[in-house]
KEKE-3310 file (N, C-alpha, C; in steps of 0.2 Angstrom, whole numbers, plus 5000, padded with zeros to 4 digits):
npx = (4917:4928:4943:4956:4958:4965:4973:4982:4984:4993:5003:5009:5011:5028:5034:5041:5047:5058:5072:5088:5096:5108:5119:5126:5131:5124:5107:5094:5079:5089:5092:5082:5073:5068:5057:5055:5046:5040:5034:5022:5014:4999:4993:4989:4998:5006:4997:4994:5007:5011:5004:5005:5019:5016:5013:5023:5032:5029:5026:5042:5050:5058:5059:5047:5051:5041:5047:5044:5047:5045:5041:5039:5030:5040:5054:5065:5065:5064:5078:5084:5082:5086:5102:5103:5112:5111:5104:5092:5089:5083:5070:5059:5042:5030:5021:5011:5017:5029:5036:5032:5037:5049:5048:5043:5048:5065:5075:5073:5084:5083:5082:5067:5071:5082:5090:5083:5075:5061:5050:5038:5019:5006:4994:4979:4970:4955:4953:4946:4938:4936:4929:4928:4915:4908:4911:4903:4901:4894:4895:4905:4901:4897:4906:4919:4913:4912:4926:4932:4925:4933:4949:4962:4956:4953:4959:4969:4974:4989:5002:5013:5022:5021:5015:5004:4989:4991:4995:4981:4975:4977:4978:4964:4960:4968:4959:4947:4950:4953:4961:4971:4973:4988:4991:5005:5011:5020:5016:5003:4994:4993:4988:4975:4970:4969:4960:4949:4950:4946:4954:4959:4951:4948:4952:4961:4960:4964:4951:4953:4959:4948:4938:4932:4927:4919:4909:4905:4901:4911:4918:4912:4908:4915:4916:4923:4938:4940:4937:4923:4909:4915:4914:4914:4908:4896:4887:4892:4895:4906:4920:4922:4906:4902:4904:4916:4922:4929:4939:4951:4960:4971:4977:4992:5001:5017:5032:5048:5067:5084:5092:5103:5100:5101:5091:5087:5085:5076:5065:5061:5056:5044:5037:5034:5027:5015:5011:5006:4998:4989:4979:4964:4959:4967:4963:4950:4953:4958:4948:4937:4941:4941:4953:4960:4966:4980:4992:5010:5013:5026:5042:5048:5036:5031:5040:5040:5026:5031:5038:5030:5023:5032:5035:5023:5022:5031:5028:5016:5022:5031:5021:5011:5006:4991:4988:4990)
npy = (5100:5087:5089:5081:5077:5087:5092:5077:5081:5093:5089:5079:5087:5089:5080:5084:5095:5089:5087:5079:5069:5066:5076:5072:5059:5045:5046:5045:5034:5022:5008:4994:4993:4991:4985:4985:4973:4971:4960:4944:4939:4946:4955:4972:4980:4974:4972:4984:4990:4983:4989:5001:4999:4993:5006:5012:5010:5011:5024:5028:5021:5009:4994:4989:4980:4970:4963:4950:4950:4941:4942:4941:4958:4963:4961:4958:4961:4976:4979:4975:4983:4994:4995:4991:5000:5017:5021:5026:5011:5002:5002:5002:4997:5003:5001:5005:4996:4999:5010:5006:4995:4997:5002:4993:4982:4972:4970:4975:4983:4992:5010:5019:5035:5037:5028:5028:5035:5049:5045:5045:5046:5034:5030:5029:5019:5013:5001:4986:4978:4959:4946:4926:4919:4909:4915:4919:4929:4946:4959:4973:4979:4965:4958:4964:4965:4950:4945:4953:4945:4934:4934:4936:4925:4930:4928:4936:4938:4944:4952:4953:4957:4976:4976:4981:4978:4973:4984:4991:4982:4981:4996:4995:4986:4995:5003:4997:4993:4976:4960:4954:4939:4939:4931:4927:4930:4927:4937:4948:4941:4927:4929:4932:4922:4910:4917:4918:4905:4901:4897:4908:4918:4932:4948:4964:4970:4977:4986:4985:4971:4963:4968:4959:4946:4948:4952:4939:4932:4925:4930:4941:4956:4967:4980:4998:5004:5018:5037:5038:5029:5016:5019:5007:4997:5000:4996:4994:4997:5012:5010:5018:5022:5012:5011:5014:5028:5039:5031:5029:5025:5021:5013:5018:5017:5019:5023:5021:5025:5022:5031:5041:5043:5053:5068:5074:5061:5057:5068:5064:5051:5055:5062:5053:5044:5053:5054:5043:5040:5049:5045:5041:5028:5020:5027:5023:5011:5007:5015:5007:4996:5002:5009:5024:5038:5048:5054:5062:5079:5083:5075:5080:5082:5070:5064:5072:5069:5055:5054:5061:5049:5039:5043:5044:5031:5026:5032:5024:5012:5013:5014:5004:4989:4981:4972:4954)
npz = (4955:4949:4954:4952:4938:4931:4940:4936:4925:4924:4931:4921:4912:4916:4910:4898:4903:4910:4917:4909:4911:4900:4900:4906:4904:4895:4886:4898:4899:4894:4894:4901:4915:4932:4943:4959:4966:4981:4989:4988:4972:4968:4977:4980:4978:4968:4960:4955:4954:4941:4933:4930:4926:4912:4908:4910:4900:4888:4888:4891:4881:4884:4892:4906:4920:4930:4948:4959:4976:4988:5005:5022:5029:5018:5020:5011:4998:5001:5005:4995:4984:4993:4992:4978:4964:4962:4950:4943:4937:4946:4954:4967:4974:4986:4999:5014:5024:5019:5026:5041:5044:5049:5062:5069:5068:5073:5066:5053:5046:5037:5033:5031:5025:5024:5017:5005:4989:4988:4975:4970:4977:4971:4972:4983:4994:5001:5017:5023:5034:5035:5036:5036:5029:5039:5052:5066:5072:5065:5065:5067:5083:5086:5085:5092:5104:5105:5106:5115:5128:5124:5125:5115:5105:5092:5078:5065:5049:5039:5032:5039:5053:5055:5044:5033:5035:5047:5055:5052:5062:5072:5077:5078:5088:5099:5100:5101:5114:5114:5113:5099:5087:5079:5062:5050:5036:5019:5012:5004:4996:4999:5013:5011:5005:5015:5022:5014:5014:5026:5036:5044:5054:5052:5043:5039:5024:5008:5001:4987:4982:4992:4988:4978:4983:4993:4986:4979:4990:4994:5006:5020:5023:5037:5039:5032:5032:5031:5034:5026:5017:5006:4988:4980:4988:4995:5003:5013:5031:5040:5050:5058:5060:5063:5077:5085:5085:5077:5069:5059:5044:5032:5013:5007:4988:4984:4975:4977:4973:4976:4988:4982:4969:4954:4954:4941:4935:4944:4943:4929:4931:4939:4934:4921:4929:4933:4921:4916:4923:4925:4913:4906:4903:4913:4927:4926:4926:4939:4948:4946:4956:4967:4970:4973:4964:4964:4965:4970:4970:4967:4971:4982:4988:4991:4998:5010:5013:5018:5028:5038:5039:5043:5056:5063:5062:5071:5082:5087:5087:5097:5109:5120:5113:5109:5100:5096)
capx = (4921:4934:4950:4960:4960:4967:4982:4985:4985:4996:5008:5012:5019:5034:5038:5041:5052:5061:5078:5090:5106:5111:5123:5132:5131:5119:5101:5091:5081:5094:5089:5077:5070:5068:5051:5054:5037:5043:5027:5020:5010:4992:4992:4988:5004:5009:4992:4997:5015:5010:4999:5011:5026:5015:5012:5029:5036:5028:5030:5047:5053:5061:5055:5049:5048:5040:5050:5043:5053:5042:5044:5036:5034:5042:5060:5071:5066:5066:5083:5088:5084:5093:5109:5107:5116:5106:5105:5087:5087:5080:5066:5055:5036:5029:5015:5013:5024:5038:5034:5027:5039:5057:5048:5039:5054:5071:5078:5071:5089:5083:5078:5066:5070:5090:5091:5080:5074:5054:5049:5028:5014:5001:4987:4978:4965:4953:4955:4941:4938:4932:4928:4926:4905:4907:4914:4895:4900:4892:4898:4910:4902:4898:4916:4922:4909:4914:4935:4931:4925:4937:4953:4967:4954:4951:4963:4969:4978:4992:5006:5019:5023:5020:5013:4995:4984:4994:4994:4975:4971:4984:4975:4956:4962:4968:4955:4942:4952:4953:4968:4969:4980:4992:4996:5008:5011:5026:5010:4995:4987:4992:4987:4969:4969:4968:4953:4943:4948:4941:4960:4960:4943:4949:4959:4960:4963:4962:4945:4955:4961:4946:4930:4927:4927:4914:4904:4904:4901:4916:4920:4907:4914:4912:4917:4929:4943:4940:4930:4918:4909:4917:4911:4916:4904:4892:4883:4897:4899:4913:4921:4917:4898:4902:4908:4924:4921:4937:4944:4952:4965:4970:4985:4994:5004:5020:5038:5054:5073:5088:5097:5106:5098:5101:5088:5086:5082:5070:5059:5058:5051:5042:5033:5029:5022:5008:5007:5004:4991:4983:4977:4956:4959:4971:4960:4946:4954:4959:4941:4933:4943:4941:4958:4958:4973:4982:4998:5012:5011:5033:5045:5047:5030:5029:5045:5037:5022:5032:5042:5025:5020:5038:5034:5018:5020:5035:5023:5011:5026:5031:5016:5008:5003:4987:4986:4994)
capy = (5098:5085:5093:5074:5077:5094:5090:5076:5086:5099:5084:5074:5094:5088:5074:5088:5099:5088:5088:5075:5067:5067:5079:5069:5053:5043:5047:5039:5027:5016:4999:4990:4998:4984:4986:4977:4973:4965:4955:4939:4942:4945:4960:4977:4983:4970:4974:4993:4990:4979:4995:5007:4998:4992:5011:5019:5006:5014:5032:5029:5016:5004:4989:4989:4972:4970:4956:4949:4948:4940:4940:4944:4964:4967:4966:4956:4967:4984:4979:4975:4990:5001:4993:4994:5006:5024:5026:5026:5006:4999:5005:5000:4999:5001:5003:5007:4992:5002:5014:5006:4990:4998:5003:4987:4973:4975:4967:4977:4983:4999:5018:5022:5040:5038:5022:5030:5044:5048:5048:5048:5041:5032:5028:5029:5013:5011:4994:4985:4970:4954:4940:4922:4916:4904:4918:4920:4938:4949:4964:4976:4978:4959:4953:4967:4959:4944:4947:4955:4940:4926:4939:4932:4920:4932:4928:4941:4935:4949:4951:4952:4963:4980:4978:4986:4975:4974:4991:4992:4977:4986:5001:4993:4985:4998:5007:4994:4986:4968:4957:4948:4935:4940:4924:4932:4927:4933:4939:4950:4937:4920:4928:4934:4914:4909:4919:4916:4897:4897:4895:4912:4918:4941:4952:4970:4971:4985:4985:4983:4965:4959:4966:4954:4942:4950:4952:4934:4929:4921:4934:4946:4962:4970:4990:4998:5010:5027:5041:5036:5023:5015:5015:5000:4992:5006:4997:4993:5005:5012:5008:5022:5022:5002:5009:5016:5033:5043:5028:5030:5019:5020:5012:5020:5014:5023:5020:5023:5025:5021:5036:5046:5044:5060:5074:5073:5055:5057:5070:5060:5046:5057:5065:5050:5041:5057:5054:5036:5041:5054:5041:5039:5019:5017:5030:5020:5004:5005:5016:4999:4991:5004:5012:5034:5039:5050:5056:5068:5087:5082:5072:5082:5084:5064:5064:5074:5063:5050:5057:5061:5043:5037:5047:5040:5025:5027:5032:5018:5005:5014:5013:4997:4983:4979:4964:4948)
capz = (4949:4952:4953:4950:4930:4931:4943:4935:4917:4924:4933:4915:4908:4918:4906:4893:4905:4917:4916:4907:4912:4895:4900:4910:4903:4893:4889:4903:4899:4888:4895:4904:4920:4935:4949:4965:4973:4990:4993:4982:4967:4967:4981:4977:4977:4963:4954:4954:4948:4934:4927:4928:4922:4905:4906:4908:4896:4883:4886:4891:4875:4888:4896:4913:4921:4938:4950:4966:4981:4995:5012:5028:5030:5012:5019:5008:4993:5000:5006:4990:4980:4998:4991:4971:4961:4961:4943:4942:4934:4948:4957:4971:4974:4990:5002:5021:5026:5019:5032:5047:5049:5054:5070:5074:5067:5075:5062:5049:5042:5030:5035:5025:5024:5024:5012:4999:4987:4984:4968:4971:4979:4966:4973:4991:4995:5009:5019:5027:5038:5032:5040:5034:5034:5045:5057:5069:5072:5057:5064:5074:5089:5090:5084:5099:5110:5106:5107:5126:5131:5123:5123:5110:5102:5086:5074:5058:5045:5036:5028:5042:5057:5054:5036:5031:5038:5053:5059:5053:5067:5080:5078:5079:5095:5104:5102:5105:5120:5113:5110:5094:5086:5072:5061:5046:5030:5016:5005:5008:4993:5004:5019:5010:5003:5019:5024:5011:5016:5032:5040:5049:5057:5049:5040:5036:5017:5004:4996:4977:4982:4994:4987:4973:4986:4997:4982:4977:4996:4998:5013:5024:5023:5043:5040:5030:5036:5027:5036:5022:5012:4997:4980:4978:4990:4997:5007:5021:5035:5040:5058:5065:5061:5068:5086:5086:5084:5075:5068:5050:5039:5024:5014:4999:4985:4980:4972:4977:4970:4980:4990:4979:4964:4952:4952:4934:4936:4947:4940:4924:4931:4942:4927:4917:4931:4932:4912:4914:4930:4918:4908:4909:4905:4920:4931:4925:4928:4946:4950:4949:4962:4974:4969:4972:4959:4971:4964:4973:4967:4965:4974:4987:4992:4994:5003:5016:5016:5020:5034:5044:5040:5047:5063:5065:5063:5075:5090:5087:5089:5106:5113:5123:5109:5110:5098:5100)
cpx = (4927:4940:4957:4963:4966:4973:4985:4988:4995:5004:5013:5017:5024:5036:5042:5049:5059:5068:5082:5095:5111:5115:5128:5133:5127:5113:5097:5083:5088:5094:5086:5074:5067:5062:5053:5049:5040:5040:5025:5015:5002:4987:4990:4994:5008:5005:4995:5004:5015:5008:5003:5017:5024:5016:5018:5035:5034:5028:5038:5053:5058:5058:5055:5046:5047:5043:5048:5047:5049:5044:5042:5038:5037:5051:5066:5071:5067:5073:5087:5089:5087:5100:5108:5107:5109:5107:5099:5083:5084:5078:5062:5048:5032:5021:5016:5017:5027:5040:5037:5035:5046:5057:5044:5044:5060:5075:5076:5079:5088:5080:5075:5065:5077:5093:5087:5077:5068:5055:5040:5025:5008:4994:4985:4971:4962:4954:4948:4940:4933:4933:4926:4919:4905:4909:4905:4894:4899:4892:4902:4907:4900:4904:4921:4919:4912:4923:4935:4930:4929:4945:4958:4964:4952:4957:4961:4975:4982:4999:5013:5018:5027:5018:5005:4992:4985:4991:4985:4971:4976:4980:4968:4958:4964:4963:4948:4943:4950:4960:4966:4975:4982:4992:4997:5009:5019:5023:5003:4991:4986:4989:4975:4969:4965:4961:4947:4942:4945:4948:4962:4952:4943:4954:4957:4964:4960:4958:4947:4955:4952:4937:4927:4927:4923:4906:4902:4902:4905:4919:4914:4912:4911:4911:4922:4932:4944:4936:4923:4916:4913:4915:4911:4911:4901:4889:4887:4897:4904:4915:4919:4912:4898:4902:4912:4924:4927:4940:4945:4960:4966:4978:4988:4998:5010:5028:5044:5061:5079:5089:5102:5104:5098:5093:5085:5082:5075:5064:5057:5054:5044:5034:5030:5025:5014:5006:5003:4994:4985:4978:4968:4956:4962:4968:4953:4944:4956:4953:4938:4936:4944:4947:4956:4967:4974:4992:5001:5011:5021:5036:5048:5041:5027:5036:5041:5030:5024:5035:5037:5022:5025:5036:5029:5018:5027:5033:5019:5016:5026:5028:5014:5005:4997:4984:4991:4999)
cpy = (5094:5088:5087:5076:5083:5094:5084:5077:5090:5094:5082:5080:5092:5084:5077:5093:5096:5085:5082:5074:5066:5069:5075:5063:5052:5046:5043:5040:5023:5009:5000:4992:4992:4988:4981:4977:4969:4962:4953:4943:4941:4950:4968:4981:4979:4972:4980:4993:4988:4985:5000:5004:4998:5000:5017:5011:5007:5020:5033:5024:5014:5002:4989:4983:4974:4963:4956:4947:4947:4939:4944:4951:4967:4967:4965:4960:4972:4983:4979:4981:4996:4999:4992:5000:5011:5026:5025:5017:5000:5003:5000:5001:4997:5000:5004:5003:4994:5007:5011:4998:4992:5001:4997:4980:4976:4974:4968:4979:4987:5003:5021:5027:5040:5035:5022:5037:5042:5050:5051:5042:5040:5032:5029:5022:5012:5006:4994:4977:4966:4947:4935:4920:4913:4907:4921:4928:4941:4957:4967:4977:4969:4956:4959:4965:4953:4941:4948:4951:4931:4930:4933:4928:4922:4933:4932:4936:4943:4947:4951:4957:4970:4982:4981:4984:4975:4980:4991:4989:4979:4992:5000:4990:4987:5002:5004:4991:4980:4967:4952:4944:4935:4934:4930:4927:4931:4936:4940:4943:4931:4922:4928:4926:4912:4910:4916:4907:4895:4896:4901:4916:4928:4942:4961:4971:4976:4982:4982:4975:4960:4961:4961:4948:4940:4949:4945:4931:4925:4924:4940:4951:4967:4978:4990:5004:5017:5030:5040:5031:5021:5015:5011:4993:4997:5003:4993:4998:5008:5010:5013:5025:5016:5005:5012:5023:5039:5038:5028:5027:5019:5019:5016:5015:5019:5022:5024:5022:5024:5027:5037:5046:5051:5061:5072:5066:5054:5061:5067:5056:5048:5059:5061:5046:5045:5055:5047:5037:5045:5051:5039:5032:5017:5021:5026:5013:5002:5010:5010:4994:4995:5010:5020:5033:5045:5051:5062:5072:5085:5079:5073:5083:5075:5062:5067:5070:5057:5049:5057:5053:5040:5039:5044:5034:5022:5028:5028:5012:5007:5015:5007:4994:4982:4972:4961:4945)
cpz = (4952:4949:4951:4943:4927:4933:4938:4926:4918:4927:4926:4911:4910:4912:4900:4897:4909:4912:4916:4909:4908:4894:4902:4908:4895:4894:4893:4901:4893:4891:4899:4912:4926:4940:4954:4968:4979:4992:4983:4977:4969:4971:4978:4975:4969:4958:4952:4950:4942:4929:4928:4926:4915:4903:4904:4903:4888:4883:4887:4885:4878:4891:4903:4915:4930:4941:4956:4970:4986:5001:5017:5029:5024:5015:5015:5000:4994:5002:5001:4988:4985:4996:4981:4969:4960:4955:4939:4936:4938:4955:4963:4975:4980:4991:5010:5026:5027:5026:5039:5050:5051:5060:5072:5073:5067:5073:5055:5043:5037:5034:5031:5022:5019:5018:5005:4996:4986:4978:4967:4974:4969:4967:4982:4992:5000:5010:5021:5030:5036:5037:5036:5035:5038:5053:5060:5070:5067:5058:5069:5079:5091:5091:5091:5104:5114:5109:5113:5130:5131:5119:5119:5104:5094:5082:5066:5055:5041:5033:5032:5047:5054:5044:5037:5035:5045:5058:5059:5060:5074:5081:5080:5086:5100:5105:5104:5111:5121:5112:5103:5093:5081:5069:5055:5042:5026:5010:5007:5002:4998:5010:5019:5008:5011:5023:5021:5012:5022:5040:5045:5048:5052:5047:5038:5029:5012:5001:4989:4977:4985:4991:4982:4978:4990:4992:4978:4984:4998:5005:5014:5026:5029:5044:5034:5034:5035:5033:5034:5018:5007:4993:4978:4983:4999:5002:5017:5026:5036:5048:5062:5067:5064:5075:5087:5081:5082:5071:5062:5048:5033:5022:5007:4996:4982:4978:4972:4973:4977:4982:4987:4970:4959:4953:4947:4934:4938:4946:4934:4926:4937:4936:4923:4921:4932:4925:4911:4919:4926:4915:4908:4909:4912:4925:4932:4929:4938:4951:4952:4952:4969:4975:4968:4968:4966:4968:4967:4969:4963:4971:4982:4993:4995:4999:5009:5019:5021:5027:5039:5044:5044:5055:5065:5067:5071:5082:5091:5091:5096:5111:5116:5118:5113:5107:5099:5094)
residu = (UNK:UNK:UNK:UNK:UNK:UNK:UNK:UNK:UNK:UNK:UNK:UNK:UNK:UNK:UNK:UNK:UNK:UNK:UNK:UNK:UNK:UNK:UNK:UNK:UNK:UNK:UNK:UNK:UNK:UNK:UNK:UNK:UNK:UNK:UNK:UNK:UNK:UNK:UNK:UNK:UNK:UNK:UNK:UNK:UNK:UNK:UNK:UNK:UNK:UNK:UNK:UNK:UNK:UNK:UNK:UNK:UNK:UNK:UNK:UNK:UNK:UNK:UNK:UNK:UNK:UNK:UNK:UNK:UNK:UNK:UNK:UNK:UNK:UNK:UNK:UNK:UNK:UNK:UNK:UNK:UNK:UNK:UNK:UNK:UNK:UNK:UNK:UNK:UNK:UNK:UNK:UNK:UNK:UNK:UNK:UNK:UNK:UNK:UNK:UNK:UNK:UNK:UNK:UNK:UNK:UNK:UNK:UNK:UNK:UNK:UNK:UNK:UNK:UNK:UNK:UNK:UNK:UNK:UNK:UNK:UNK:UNK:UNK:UNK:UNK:UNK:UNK:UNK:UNK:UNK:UNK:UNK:UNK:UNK:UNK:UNK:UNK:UNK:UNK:UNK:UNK:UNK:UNK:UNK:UNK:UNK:UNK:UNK:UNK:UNK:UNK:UNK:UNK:UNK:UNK:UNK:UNK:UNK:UNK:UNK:UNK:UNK:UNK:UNK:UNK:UNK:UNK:UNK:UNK:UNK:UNK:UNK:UNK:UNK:UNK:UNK:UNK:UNK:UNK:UNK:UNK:UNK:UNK:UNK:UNK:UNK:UNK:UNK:UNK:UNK:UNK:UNK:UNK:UNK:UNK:UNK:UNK:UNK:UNK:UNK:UNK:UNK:UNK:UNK:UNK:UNK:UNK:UNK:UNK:UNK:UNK:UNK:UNK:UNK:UNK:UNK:UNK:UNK:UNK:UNK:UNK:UNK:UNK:UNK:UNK:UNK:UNK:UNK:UNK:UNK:UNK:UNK:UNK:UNK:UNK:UNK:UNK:UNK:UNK:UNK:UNK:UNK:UNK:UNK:UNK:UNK:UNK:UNK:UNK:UNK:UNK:UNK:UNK:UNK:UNK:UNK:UNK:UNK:UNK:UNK:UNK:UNK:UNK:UNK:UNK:UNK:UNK:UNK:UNK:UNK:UNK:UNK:UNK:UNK:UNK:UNK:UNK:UNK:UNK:UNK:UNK:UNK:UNK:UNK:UNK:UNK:UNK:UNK:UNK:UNK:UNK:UNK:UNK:UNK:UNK:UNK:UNK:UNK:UNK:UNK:UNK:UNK:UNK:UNK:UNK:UNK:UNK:UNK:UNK:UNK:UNK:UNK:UNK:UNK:UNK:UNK:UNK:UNK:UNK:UNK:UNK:UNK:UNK:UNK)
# end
């Protein structure tokens, strides 16, 4: 039995119980409810936001508007919302970038522990390597083959240092021992454009955004990053049935509040984001792009998540690069 429907049953009871600021103030919401996605429109993290904001703008009778803030990495957005006001009216929607780039850019300027409150992860998404047709390699051990012998020459396309895609092709090069060549974008979509144009040879991108593209033949899709297939496109392997035995990736999606946000606050919006997730249309709707719903248990338990991913991705940086 899937156990998905049941947590997220038992999750939305929060919306019922969690505790109001109305003591202390206003009740919250009383206006308009702001999403900052840090990267261009058209990425998963933009998809994802759009579908829960339509969905807590109707359980919570205020508007939630999503605003793009692009830029290499995510940083000029998440910087934003670490410096506006903690009163739960401006919120921030991540993915493993948030994480991964204040140990890989020295100039990143946020912590992502210190400078923000969890409120939940959303989703989890496999990644997988696509390669443009005209690329001769049609699989991981040819395209590692072929990397060993023309080191540097295999260019990836992402969304900045230390974004998703990033680490995925940091981590398949260390372990394949190849070098590849970063080119970076300020948008997993322009960096995915790119690909499908022919202008960068690979990318590692979440199956939601790249598999209708594989599926139209616009990109050869070489593995994906899960321990397991995708339903989304069943007949790919995974890398480490390709060659690379252990290797596993996957990116989430989830949304934060500034540091100090009240309590109160934060389990409300905690509570309706399960009720929104709840929803069979919205479970439905992101199934067919590859999307696992994946909501924390409470904000707590996504804070800890996030702390072990902080830390990881903090030993990866410290280590010797292996892409270019």
């Amino acid at each position: 039995m899937n156990k998905i429907p049941r947590v997220l049953a038992a999750l939305a009871v929060g919306v019922a119980s969690a505790a109001s600021p109305a003591q202390a103030s206003e009740p919250y919401p009383a206006k308009p409810i702001r999403i900052v996605v840090p990267l261009a429109p058209g990425g998963t993290v933009d998809l994802v936001s759009r579908l829960i904001a339509k969905g807590l703008s109707e359980d919570l009778g205020q508007p939630v508007l999503v605003e793009n803030k692009p830029s290499a990495s995510g940083l000029i957005g998440t910087r934003e919302v670490a410096h506006a006001q903690p009163d739960g009216y401006t919120l921030l929607a991540v993915a493993n970038t948030f994480a991964s780039a204040p140990a890989f850019v020295p100039d990143a300027r946020y912590d992502p522990i210190k400078d923000f409150t969890p409120v939940t992860q959303i989703c989890q998404i496999p990644m997988v390597l696509v390669a443009h047709p005209s690329v001769p390699q049609r699989t991981v051990k040819q395209l590692i083959d072929w990397a060993r012998a023309h080191p540097g020459q295999v260019s990836f396309a992402s969304s900045g240092i230390g974004s998703t895609g990033y680490i995925a092709a940091e981590l398949f090069s260390r372990q394949a021992g190849i070098k590849m060549l970063s080119v970076s974008y300020k948008g997993n979509g322009q960096a995915l454009m790119d690909v499908v144009g022919g202008q960068v040879m690979t990318m590692f991108d979440q199956v939601s955004t790249s598999g209708r593209y594989v599926q139209a033949k616009k990109l050869r899709a070489l593995a994906v990053t899960t321990p397991t297939r995708s339903a989304l496109l069943p007949d790919v392997p995974t890398v480490a049935e390709s060659g690379l035995p252990g290797f596993e990736d996957a990116t989430f999606n989830a949304i934060l509040a500034p540091a100090g946000t009240p309590a109160p606050i934060v389990a409300r919006l905690h509570a309706a984001i399960a009720k929104v997730l709840a929803r069979p249309a919205v479970r439905d709707q992101l199934a067919a792009q590859g999307i696992e719903v994946k909501p924390s248990e409470s904000p707590q338990a996504f804070g800890d998540y996030l702390r072990a991913a902080v830390n990881k991705y903090r030993a990866i940086a410290q280590a010797e690069p292996a892409g270019g």
